[in-house]
N, C-alpha and C positions, 0 to 999 in steps of 0.2 A: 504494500500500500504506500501510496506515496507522500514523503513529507519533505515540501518543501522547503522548511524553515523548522529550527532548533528553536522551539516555541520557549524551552526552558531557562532560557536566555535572558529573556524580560523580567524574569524571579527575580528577586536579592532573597540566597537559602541563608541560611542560619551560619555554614560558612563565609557569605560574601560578609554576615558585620561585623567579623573580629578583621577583615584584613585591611592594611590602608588604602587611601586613596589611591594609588600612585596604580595599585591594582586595575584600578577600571579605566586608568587610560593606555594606548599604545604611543608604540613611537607613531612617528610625523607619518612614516614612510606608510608604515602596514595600514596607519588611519585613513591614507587617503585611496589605499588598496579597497579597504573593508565597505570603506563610502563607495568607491566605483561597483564591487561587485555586488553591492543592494539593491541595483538594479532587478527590479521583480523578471524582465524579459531576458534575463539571462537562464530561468528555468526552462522555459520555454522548452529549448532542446530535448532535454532529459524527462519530462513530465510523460512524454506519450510513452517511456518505456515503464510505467507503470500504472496499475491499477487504482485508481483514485477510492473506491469502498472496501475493497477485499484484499487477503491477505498480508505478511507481517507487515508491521513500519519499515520503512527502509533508513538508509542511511541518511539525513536528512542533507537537501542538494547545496544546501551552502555550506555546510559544512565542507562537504566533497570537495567543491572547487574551491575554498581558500587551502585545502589541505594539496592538491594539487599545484597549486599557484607554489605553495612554498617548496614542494618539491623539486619541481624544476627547478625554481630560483635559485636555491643553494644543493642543487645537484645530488640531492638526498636515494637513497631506495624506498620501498616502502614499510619494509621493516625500520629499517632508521626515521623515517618518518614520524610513523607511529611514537617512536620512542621518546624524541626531542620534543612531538606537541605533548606528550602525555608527562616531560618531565620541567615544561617549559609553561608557566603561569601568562608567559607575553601570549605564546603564540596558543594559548588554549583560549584567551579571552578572543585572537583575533580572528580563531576558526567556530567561533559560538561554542565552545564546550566548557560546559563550568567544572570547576575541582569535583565533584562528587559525580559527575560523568564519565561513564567509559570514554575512551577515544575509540577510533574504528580500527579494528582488524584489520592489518596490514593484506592481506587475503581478501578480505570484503574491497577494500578498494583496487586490487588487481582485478576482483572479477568486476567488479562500476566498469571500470575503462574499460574492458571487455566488453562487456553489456551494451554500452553505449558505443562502440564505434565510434570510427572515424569522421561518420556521414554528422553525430551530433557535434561534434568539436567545432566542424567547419565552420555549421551556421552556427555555434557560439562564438565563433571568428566575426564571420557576418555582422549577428548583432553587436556584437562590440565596435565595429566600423562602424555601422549604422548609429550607435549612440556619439561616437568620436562626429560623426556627421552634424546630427541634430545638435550638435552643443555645438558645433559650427570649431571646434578642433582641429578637423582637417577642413581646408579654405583653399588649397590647391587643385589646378587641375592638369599635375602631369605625374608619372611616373616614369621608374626604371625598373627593366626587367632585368634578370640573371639565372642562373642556370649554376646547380652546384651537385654532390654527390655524395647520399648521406651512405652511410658504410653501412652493411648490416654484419650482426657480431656471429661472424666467420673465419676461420682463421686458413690461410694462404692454401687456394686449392691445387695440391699437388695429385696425381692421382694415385699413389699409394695411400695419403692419406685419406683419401677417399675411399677408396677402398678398406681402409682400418676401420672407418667410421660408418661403412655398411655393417661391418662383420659382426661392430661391436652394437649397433643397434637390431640387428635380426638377434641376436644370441638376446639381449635383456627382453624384447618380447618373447621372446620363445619361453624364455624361463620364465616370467608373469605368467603364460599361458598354462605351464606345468604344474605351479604352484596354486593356482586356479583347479586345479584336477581336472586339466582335460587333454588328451595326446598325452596320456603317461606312457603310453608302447609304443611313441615315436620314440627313435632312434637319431640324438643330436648331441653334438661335440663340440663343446668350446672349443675353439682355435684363436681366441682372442691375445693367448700368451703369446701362439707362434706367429702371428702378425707380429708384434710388438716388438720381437726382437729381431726379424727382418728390417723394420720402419728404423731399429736403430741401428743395424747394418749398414741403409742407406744413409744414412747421417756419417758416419766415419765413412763409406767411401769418396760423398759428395764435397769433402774437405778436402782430397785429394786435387779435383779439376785435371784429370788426365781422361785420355782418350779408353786405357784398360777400367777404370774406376766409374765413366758412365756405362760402359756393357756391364761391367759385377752392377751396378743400380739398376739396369734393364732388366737383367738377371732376375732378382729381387722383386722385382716390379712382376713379373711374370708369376711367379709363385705365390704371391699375394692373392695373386689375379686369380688362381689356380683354387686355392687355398677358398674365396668368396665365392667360387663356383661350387664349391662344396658343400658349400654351409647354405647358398640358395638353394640347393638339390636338398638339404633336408629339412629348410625349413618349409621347403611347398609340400612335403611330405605331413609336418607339423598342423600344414593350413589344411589340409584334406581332409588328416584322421580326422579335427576338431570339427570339421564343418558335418560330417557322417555321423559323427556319435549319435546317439539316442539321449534325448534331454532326461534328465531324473525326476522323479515324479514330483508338481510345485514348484520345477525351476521354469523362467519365463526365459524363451529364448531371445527377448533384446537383454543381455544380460552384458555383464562386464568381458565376459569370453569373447562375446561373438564382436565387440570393440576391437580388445584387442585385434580377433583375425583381422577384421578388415585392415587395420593397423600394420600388421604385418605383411599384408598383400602389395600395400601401396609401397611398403619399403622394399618389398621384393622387385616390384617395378622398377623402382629408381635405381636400387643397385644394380640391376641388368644393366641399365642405361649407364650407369659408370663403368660397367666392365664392356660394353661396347664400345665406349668412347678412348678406354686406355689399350682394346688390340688397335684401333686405330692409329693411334701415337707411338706404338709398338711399332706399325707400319710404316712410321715415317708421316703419318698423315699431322700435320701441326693446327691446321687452324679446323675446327671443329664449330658449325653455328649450333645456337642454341645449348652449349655444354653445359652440361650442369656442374654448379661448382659450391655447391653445399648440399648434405643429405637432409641436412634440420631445415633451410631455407631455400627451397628449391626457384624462386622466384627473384633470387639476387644475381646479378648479371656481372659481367667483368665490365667496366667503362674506363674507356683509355680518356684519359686527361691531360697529358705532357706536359705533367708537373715534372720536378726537380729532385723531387722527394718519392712521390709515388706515380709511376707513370699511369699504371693502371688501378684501379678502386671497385671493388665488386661490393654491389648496392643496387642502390634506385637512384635517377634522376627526380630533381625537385627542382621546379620552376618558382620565380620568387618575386611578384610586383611590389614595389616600395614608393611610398607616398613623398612630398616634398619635406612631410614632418616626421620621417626615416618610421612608419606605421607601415608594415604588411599590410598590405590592405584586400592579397588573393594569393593564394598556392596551390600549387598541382603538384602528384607524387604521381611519376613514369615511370613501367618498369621499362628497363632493356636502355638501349642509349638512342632515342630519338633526336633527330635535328631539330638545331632550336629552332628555324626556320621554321617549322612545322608549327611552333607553339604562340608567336608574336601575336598575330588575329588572334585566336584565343583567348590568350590573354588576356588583351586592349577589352574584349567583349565582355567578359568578363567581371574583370576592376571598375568597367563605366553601369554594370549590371550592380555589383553590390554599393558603389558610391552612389546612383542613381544619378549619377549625371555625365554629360560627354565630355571628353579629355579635350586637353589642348595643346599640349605637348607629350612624346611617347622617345624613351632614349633607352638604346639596347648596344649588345654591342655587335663584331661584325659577323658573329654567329647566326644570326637573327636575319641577317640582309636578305632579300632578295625582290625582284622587283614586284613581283605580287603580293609580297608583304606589303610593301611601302604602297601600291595603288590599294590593300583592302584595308589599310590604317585611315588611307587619308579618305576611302569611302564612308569611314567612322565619323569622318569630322573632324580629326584631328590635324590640327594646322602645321605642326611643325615635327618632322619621323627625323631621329636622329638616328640611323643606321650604320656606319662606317661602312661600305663596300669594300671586300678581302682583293686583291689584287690590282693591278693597271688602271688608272681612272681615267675617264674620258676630259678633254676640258671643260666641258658641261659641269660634268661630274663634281671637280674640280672646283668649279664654283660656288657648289650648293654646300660642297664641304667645308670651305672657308670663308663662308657665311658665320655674322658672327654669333647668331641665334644656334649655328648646329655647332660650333666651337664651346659655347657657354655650357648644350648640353651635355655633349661627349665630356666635358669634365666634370659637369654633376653625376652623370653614369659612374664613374670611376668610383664613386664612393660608395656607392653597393657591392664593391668587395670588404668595403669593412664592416658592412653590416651583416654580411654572412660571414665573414671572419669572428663578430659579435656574438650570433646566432649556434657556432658550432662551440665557441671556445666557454662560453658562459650561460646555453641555452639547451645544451645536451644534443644540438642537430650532428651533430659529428659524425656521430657513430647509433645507430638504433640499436636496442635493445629487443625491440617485439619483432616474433615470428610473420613474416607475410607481408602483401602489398596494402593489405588494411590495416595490419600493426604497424606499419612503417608511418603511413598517411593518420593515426592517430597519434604516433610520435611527435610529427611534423607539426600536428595542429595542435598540442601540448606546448612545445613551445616557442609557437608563435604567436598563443592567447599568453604564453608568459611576457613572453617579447612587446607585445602592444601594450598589459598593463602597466607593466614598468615605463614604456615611451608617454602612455596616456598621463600618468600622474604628473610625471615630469611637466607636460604640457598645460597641465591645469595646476602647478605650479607658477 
């Protein structure tokens, strides 16, 4: 059942009148947080995932989102969350929870963001733009777009290790399944030891860098490979007996077993597809489309960046419009590596869809060019496409580049690398933490609602 609002809050209990005053105020900063997020159309999102007469209370929704707000802000987990407002008198006054309240289960608000997807964060993105609007906040009418690469928490796909981390997730389903009582006379064999010290075979030979020392890794690479063909052949065995059994009398078969199987099948799927993708590379064959390069993340992609640091970054692309008052004010979460080209129209439609009004200036950089961008921006209305075109420019060209309208923007552009420089370093975008192209996009819009209310205060300071 849903509750909007920690009604308990309004009380003074029998402990608010031994404590001082100094108790019932907050700092400057969170005050002006606690005021922005009172906004009543900020539940809005979150309301319809609940029953308004029936069933428990829920967690009530403001308490969530200042509990959230602080999380990202100072880079918390949810367990440490939990622990700092439950041992923290500031921040329990500024999440509505009095002293003789529980605080919520670090578990309860993993499954909230769960529950609520990505789709509700957005539009609490939205409405948050749209209040920055109506208080007339934002008074600009241009943006810069950018393009960045949140990482998902994967670690470097090589395909032995790929294969380690087949082996080693068929083998723990299988043993759930066993321990479950079901497939006790399949016939299955850990080999998770003898991966393990192959994988560190390949580690001392790969120090070497000789010509003998990559074959013994091939080598190795083989018998892994050998070794995962093994253990697929008996865990399809595993999936069979269980699916034939005869259920016991009183047991329902959606049960916790038949989870599992399915569980197990999907993993057998994917690991095939690693072990076809590594005869391949056996073959000589190097570039492989579509490779999968995570067993837990099947939908994070390799993206070449020609950076200095890391050339390539396996993740999602994230599209990023910023306002003149450095506000998010629209985000998109891509899997695979699309042109940005592809995304500028988009965009622009987009940012003039949640601002409610038309652009006047739009500044990207020369990723974004091309001339059908630039003729469906200015079909928008918008008067001045700062685009840089990549290559030989015409003296037309020329012109319109050294104009001092496209000069002025292409240097305001430039500073939407610090603001995703901002965003990854102090905002958590860095690096995602949740499984999937919805965990990722719920990531994103976590914190970029952190990102605006921290910009917002500032502004109405």
């Amino acid at each position: 059942m849903l509750r909007s609002r920690n009604k308990n809050t309004d009380q003074l209990s029998l402990v608010d009148e031994w404590l001082p005053k100094s108790y019932f105020s907050l700092p400057d900063e969170l005050e002006k947080v606690d005021k922005l997020l009172s906004d009543e159309r900020f539940i809005e999102p979150f309301a319809k995932h609940f029953s308004r007469s029936c069933g428990r209370p829920s967690t009530p929704i403001d308490v969530y989102l200042r509990m959230m707000y602080l999380k990202r802000r100072y880079g918390l987990g949810y367990e440490r969350l939990c622990k700092e407002v439950a041992d923290s008198i500031t921040w329990r006054r500024f999440c509505h929870i009095r002293l003789e309240d529980d605080v919520p289960d670090f578990t309860t608000l993993a499954k909230l963001t769960k529950k609520f997807g990505d789709k509700a964060l957005e539009e609490l993105n939205d409405l948050l733009i749209h209040k920055a609007v109506d208080e007339r906040l934002i008074r600009s009418r241009k943006v810069r777009v950018d393009s960045t690469v949140v990482q998902a928490d994967i670690h470097h796909p090589t395909d032995a290790r790929l294969l380690s981390d087949g082996v080693r997730v068929l083998t723990r389903i299988v043993k759930k399944i066993k321990q479950a009582g079901s497939a006790i006379g399949a016939k299955f064999r850990d080999r998770t030891r003898s991966v393990k010290k192959r994988l560190l075979s390949i580690t001392k030979f790969s120090k070497r860098r000789t010509d003998q020392a990559k074959a013994e890794v091939m080598t190795k690479v083989k018998e892994i490979a050998a070794i995962c063909r093994e253990v697929i052949g008996q865990a399809e065995k595993v999936s069979t007996m269980t699916r034939t059994e005869t259920p016991r009398k009183g047991e329902s078969r959606v049960s916790k077993v038949e989870r599992l199987v399915t569980e197990l099948d999907s993993a057998i799927s994917v690991v095939k597809k690693v072990i076809f993708q590594t005869d391949k590379v056996i073959r000589g064959m190097k570039s492989i489309p579509e490779r999968v390069v995570s067993i837990f993340d099947q939908g994070a992609r390799p993206i070449r960046r020609g950076k200095e640091r890391a050339d390539t970054e396996f993740g999602r692309k994230v599209f990023l419009a910023e306002s003149e008052e450095k506000l998010i004010v629209s985000y998109k979460v891509l899997e695979g590596n699309p042109a940005d080209s592809q995304e500028a129209v988009p965009m622009a439609q987009k940012v003039q869809s949640t601002l409610g009004r038309s652009l006047d200036e739009f500044a990207a950089d020369r990723g974004f060019h091309s001339n059908e961008n630039e003729a469906g921006l200015e079909a928008l209305g918008i008067r001045h496409v700062a685009i840089p075109k990549p290559g030989k420019c015409s003296a037309k060209r020329k012109e319109i580049e050294g104009a001092s309208w496209f000069k002025r923007l292409r240097r305001w552009r430039s500073g939407g690398e610090a603001t995703i420089s901002l965003l990854k370093r102090k905002y958590g975008l860095n690096r995602c933490l949740f499984k999937g192209s919805d965990g990722t996009a719920a990531w994103v819009g976590i914190s970029v609602f952190t990102h605006n209310v921290d910009k917002l205060v500032a502004l109405m300071t």
